[in-house]
KOLFITOR-742136 format. One line per field, with one value per residue (C-alpha): residue in one letter; x, y, z; chain; residue number from 1. Coordinates in nm, 3 decimals. Each point is the difference from the previous one (the first is absolute). Example, Ala and Ser with C-alpha at 12.3 -4.5 7.8 and 13.67 -1.06 7.14 Angstrom:
residu	[A,S]
u	[1.230,0.137]
v	[-0.450,0.344]
w	[0.780,-0.066]
chaine	[A,A]
num	[1,2]
***
This chain:
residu	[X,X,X,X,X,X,X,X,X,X,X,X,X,X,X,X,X,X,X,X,X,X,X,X,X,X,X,X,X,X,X,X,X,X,X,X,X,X,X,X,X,X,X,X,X,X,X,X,X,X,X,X,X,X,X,X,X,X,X,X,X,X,X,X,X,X,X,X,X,X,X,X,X,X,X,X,X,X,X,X,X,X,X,X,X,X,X,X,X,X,X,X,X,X,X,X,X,X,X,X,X,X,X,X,X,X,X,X,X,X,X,X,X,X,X,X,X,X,X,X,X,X,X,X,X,X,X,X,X,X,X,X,X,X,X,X,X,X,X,X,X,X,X,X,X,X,X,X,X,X,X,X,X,X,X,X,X,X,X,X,X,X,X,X,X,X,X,X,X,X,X,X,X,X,X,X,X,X,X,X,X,X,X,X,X,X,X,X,X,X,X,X,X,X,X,X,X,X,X,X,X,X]
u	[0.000,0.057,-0.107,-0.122,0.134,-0.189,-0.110,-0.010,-0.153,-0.357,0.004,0.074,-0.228,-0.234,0.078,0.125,-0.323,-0.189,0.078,-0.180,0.137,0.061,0.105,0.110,0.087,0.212,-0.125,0.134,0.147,0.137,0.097,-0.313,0.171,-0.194,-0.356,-0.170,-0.247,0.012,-0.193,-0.020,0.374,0.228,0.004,0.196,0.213,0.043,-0.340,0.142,0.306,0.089,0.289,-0.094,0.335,0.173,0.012,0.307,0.163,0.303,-0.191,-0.260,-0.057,-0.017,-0.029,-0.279,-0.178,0.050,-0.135,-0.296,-0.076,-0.025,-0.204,-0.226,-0.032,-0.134,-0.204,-0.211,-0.040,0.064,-0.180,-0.022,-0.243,-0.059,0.235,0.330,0.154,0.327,0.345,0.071,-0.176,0.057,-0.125,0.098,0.219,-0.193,-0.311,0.189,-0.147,0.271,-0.112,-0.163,0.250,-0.266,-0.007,0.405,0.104,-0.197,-0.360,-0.327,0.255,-0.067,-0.402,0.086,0.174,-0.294,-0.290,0.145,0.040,-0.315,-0.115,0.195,-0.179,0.369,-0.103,0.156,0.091,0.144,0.120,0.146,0.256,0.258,0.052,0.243,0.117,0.004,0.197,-0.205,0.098,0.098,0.315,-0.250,-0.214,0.244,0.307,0.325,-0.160,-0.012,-0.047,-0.329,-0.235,-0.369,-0.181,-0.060,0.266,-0.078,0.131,-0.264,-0.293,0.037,0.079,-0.363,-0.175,0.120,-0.011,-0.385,-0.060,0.116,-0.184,-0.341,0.060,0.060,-0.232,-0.248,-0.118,0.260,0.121,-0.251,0.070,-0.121,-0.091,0.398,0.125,0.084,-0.090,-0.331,-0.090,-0.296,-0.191,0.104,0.315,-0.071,-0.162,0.299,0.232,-0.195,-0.082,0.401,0.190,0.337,-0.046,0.055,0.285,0.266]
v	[0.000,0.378,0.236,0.418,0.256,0.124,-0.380,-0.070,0.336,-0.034,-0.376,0.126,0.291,-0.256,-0.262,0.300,0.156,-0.320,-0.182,-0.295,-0.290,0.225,-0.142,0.203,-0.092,0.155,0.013,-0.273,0.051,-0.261,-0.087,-0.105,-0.372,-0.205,-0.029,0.214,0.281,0.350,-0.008,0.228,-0.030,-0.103,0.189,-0.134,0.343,0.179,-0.212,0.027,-0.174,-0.373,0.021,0.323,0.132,-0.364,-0.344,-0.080,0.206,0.140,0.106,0.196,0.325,0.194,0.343,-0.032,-0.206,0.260,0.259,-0.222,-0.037,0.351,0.090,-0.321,0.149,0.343,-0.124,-0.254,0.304,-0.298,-0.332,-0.210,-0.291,-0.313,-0.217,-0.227,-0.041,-0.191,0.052,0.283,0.207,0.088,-0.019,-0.059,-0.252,-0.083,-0.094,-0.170,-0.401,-0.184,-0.226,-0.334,-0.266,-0.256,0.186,0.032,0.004,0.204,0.154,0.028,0.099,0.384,-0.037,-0.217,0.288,0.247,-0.202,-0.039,0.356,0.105,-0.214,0.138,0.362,0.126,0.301,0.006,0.314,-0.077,0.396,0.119,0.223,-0.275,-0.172,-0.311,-0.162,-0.369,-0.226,-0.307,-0.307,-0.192,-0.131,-0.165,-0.143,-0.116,-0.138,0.080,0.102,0.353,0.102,-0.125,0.260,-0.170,-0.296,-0.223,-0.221,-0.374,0.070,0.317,-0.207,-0.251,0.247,0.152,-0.318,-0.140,0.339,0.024,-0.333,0.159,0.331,-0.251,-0.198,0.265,0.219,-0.208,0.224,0.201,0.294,0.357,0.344,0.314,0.277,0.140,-0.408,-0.042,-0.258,-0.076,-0.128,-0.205,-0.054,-0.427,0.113,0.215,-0.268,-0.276,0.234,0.077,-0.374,-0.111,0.297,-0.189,-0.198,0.335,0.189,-0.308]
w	[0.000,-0.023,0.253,-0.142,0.174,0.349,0.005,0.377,0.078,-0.100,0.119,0.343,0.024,-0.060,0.266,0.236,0.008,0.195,0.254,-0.149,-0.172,-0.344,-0.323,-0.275,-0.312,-0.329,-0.346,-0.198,-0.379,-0.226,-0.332,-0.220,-0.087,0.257,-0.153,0.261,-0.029,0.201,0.337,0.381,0.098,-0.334,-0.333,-0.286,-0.085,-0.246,-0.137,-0.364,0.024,0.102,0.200,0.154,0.191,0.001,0.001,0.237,0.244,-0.229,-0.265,0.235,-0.101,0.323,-0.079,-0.232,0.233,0.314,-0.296,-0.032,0.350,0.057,-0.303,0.098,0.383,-0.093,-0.278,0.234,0.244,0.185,0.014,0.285,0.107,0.250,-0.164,0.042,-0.340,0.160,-0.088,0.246,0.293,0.313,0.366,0.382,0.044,0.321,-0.234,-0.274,-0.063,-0.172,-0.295,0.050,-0.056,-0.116,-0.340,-0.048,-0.263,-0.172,-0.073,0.259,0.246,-0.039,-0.016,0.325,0.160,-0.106,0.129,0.345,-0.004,-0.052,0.251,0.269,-0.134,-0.182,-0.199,-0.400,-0.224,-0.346,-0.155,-0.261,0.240,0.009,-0.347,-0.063,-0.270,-0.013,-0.235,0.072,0.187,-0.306,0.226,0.256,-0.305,-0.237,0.225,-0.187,-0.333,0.054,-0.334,-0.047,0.047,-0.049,0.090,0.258,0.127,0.115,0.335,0.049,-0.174,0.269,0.291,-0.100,-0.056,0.404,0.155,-0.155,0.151,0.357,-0.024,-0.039,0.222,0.264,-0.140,-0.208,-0.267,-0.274,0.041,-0.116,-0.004,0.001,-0.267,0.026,-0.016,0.413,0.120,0.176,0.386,-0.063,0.312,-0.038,0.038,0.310,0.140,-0.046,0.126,0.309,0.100,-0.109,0.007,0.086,-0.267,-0.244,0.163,0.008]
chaine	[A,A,A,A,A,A,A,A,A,A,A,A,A,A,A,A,A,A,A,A,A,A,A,A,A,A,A,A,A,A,A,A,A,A,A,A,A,A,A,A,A,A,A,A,A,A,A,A,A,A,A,A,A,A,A,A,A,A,A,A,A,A,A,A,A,A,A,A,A,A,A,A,A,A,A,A,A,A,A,A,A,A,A,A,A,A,A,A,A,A,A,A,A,A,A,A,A,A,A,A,A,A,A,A,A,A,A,A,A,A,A,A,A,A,A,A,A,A,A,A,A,A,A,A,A,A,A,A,A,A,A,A,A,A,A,A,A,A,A,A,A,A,A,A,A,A,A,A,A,A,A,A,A,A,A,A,A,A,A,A,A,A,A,A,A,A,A,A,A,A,A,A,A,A,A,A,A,A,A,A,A,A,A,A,A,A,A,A,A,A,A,A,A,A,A,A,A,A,A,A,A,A]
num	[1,2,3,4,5,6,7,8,9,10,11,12,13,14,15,16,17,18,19,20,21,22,23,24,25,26,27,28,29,30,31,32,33,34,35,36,37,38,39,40,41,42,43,44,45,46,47,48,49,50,51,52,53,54,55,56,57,58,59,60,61,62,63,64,65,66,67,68,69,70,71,72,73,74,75,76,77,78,79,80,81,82,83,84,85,86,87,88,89,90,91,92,93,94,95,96,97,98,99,100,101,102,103,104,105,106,107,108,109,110,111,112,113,114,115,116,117,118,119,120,121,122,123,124,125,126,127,128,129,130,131,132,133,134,135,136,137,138,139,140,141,142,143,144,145,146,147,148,149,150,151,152,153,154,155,156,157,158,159,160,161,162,163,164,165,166,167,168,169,170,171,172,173,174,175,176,177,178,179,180,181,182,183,184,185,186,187,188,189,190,191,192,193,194,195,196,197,198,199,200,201,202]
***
């Protein structure tokens, strides 16, 4: 990743101004090779071209992208909404839930985290103040084939086919979200929590 300039600042305003369990959350930008579609919390920038300000580390254009960012902040006058969108935020340490081991290596672990949260009442702002880029875990995905840029390896496709079979079987319906794309509480999964809650914070 990449942090903009004045990053941290708006992030801690944020959690500064609460003493509740506060998490906020950058905007996320990427390259436009991965398949995805804009939504609340990652923009594919700039929207016209496919590598946007780089691929890979050394060829990252930084001043261009620290341009960007602060056209993109005054523009969105700025945006900010009840929303997680991963990669990087910031809150207390004392409130910080580390990620559920049962869903190592990877995937469901992050919708994991989020759920618990919002069961213990955290509060969530995603905004447009603190901006990051981010290269895309290709390394995590594609072990030692670094560059491939697309796809889905074997090793993910069968990291989200177990870890899908854990969130139902604590859970026991799929995952839903909201109209911004966080994910939902349903009141099943209030109720399981409150009859087993040891059972969810391992």
């Amino acid at each position: 990743m990449y942090i903009s300039r004045h990053y941290d600042k708006p992030l801690l305003d944020i959690v500064s101004a609460t003493e509740k369990p506060m998490v906020a959350c950058s905007w996320r930008c990427e390259p436009n090779i991965f398949n995805n579609v804009d939504r609340v919390g990652t923009t594919f920038a700039p929207p016209n071209a496919q590598e946007g300000f780089g691929v890979y580390h050394h060829d990252f254009k930084k001043l261009e992208f620290l341009e960007w960012v602060d056209d993109f902040v005054k523009q969105s006058n700025p945006l900010s909404f009840r929303k997680v969108e991963g990669v990087s935020y910031m809150m207390r340490t004392k409130y910080f839930i580390n990620n559920d081991p049962r869903f190592a290596p990877t995937s469901y672990e992050d919708m994991m985290q989020n759920v618990i949260m919002q069961l213990n009442g955290y509060e969530f702002v995603v905004t447009t103040k603190a901006m990051v880029w981010h290269f895309g875990a290709r390394s995590s995905h594609f072990l030692g084939q670094h560059d491939k840029l697309v796809g889905t390896s074997d090793r993910q496709k069968e990291s989200e086919r177990s870890n899908f079979a854990t969130w139902m079987q604590l859970w026991g319906e799929p995952p839903s979200y909201d109209e911004v794309g966080f994910i939902k509480v349903t009141e099943q999964m209030r109720q399981r929590y409150i009859k087993n809650k040891e059972l969810y914070l391992s």
